[in-house]
C-alpha positions, 0 to 999 in steps of 0.5 A, a space after each residue: 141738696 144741701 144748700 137748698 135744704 140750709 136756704 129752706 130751712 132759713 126761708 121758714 125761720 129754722 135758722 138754729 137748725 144746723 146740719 150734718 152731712 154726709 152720714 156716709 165716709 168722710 170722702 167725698 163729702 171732706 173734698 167737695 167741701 174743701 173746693 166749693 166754698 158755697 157747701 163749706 158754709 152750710 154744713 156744720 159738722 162732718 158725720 161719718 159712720 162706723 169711723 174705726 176712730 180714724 179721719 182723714 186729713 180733709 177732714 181736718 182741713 174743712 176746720 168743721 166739727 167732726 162727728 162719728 154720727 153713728 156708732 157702736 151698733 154692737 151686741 150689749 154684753 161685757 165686749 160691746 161695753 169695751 168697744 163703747 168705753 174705746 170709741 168714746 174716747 179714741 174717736 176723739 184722741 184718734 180722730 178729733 171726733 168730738 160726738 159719739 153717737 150710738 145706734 142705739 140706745 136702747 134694744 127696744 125690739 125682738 131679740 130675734 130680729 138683726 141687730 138683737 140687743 145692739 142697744 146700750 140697755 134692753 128693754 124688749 118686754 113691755 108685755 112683762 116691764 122687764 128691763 136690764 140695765 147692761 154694762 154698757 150704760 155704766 160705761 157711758 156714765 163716766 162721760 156723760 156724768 161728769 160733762 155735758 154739750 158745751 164742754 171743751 176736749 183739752 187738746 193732749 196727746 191722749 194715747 197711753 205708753 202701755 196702751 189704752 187712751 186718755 182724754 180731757 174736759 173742761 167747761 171753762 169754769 174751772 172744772 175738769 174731768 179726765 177719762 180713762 180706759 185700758 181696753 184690750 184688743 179682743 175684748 173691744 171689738 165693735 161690729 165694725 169696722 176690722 179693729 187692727 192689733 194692739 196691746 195693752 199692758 198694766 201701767 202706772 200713768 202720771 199726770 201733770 196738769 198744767 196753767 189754771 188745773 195746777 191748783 186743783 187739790 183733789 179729784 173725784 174717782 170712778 172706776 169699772 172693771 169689765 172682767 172676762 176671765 177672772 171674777 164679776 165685773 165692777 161697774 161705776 163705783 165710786 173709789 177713793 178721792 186722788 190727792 193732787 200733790 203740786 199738779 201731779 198724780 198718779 194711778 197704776 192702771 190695769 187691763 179692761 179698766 175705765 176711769 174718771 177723774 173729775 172736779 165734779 161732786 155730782 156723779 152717782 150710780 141710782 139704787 133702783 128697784 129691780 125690774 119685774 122678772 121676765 115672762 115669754 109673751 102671752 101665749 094667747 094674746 087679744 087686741 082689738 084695737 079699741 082706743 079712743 085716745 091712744 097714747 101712741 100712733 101704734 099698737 103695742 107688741 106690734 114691730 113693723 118691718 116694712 110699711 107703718 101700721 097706725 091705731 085708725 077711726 074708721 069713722 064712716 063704719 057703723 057697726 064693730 069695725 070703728 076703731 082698726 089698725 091700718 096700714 098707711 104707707 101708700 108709696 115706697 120710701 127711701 131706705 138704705 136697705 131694700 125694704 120688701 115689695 110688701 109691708 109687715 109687722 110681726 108679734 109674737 114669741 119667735 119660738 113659737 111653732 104651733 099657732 092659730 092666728 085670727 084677724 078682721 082684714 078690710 082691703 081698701 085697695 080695689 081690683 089689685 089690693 091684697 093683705 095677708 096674716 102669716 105664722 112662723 115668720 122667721 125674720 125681718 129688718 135688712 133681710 125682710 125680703 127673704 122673710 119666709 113662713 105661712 103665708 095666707 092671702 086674699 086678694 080683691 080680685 077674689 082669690 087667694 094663695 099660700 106661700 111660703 114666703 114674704 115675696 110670694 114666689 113659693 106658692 103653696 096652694 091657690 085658688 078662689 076665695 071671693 073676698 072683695 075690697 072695701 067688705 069686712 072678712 074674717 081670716 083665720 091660719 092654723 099651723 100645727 106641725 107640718 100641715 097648715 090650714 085656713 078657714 074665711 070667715 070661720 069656714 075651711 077655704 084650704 087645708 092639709 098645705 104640707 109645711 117644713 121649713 122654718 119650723 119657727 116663727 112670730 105671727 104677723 099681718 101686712 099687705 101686697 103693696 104700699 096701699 092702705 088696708 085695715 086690720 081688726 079683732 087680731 088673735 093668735 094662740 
């Protein structure tokens, strides 16, 4: 696959575009590579995910760059900045892994999905702006500050006596940067893989630099702090410059520290204003899709988790159903989790527990087509096909059910209701305790459905299957 995708990419004048395989385990990947010359020429890097800082010698061998090309996918608090500060640095002391890329940057999406707030930042509330810079952006900042793509690691042995790592940048120029960081065991754990035991003592370290560094005089300091049991952490902050006395200097290191030394005068921490506070997401809350030029494909708030639903102009309908979201996915993709049989998105406040949901569905979809709206749905992402809640469908073939799940095996009432595709209906889900009811077309189509578990949950909307389907005038209280 890979050298037709490289004689592709060449044939329609993508030359620069470089490529990366295989985002799996460093084997096979490192041995075929090692036996067929033909594929050692067309891929550029070696990518492994969740590396635990470790390569294996074919991959070595390949003389190809080495990348950890996805990493971190670890909860954002004090912990996760340690496991980030660590891999940054041992992924290449370790490994000589000289890319670290974290999944993921930036935890835009509900907390309450997997993977909350594995992201380096938060920024989960676009209803009120409210964002938090967390510590572990301030831990990437001593590296991306003070070096950029194109830089060089010094070829040292990065390992510290009393534990802890150290690594070395230069651009070639002239300017050089030295990373440090003390992280002990349990306050560095990622997500994955098992971190096997270590310790990491204070320590006093001397450097020496050497050949054309042995003339640098002084060097730039930044330090952070991440304090588990004692104090408030101190992130980024700019100490005193180190005097270099005939090529030699000197630092007492402690546990849970980072440290940057740099030739570089360009490092700063941005004073900003703070981010307006956090508000829980509207209680009642209105779209009704009505942009003529949107600025994004998708409607805000709206986190899908199976199927992509689309800001759409209904061009060919007259009347108040011109601008919709529609579901355009029409064929199963490829994943690397099983994705539901179904498709959904789903808004809301995950605490909510008494809801009314209100939507304009159009099924495109003839004889087999279907879509639903749905309350107290309590999960998504890799265990979106276990997602349960309130379901309410209507089908093509004019009838109906309630489930209590995504999949639709826990079905809670059936029967007609006379919806038919291509046609405009209005389906409304109220859930009030432990008793749900439905009304179509502002009329009651069923009531009194015995609801327990789960007992909270967003709101959502989707369809039976990958097929085209639109969603207008979307209300929940």
């Amino acid at each position: 696959f890979s050298k037709l995708l490289r004689y592709t990419l060449d044939k329609h004048g993508l030359e620069q575009v470089r490529i990366i395989a295989s985002d799996r385990l460093w084997e096979p990947i490192s041995f075929v590579m090692m036996i067929d010359s033909e594929l050692h020429g067309v891929v550029d890097v070696i990518g492994a995910h969740y590396p635990g800082t470790k390569t294996v010698p074919n991959a070595l061998l390949t003389g190809k760059k080495l990348w950890a090309s996805e990493d971190y996918s670890t909860f954002n608090n004090d912990v996760g900045a340690g496991c980030w500060a660590r891999i940054l640095n041992q992924n290449y002391v370790n490994g000589n892994m000289t890319s670290t890329i974290a999944w993921n940057l930036v935890a835009s999406y509900y907390e309450e999905l997997p993977f909350g707030r594995c992201g380096l930042m938060t920024a989960q509330e676009p209803w009120s702006g409210h964002y938090k810079v967390e510590s572990p952006i301030w831990i990437t900042a001593h590296t991306t500050q003070f070096t950029q793509p194109g830089w060089s690691y010094l070829q040292v042995d990065g390992h510290l006596e009393g534990g802890g790592s150290f690594v070395a940048l230069t651009d070639g120029l002239g300017n050089l940067t030295i990373i440090i960081e003390t992280m002990s065991h349990n306050h560095s754990k990622c997500i994955r893989p098992p971190l096997p035991n270590f310790n990491v003592v204070p320590q006093r370290a001397t450097f020496y630099l050497g050949g054309s560094f042995s003339m640098v005089e002084t060097l730039q300091v930044w330090h952070s702090r991440l304090a588990f049991e004692y104090g408030n952490s101190s992130l980024f902050q700019q100490l005193h410059p180190v005097n270099v006395w005939k090529g030699r200097f000197s630092l007492d290191l402690n546990v849970d520290e980072v440290y940057t030394l740099t030739t570089l005068k360009t490092g700063r921490k941005c004073d900003c204003p703070e981010p307006p506070p956090p508000q829980p997401f509207p209680s009642n809350y209105n779209d009704d899709f009505n942009i003529r030029n949107p600025p994004f494909s998708e409607a805000p708030n709206f986190a899908d988790q199976t199927g992509v639903f689309e800001y759409f102009v209904n061009a060919s309908d007259p009347g108040d159903h011109v601008f919709t979201l529609r579901q355009v996915v029409v064929q199963r993709p490829i994943t690397w989790v099983s994705d539901a049989d179904q498709t959904i998105s789903v808004i809301g406040n995950f605490k909510w527990v008494n809801m009314t949901v209100t939507c304009d569905i159009y099924i495109e979809k003839p004889r087999d087509g279907g879509v639903f709206i749905a309350g107290r749905v309590d999960n998504g992402g890799i265990y979106v096909r276990s997602t349960k809640g309130v379901f309410f469908w209507v089908f093509a073939d004019g009838t109906y059910r309630v489930t209590g799940d995504l999949a639709g095996e826990n079905v809670l009432m059936k029967g007609l209701a006379g919806v038919r595709d291509n046609a405009w209906h209005t389906l409304t889900l109220n859930i009030q305790g432990n008793s749900a009811s439905g009304l179509l077309n502002g009329y009651p189509l069923w009531e009194n459905v015995t609801v327990s578990n789960p007992g909270n949950g967003w709101a959502a909307l989707g369809t039976r299957s990958f097929e085209l389907a639109q969603f207008d005038n979307f209300h929940v209280e």
